[in-house]
C-alpha positions as CSV (number, residue, x, y, z in Angstrom):
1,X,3.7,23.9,9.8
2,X,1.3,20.8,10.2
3,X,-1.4,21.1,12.5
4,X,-2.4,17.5,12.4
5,X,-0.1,14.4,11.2
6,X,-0.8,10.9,11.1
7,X,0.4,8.9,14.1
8,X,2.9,6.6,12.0
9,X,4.4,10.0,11.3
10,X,4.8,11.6,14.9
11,X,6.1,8.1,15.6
12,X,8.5,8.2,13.1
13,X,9.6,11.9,13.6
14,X,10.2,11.4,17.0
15,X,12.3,8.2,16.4
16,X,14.3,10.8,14.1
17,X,14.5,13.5,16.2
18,X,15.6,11.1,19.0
């Protein structure tokens, strides 16, 4: 597990998950 991610990548995870 990632402590820390970039912000383009929460972005794009939470696009995913949503």
């Amino acid at each position: 597990a990632r402590g820390e991610i970039n912000k383009d990548e929460f972005e794009a995870k939470k696009k995913d998950l949503a």
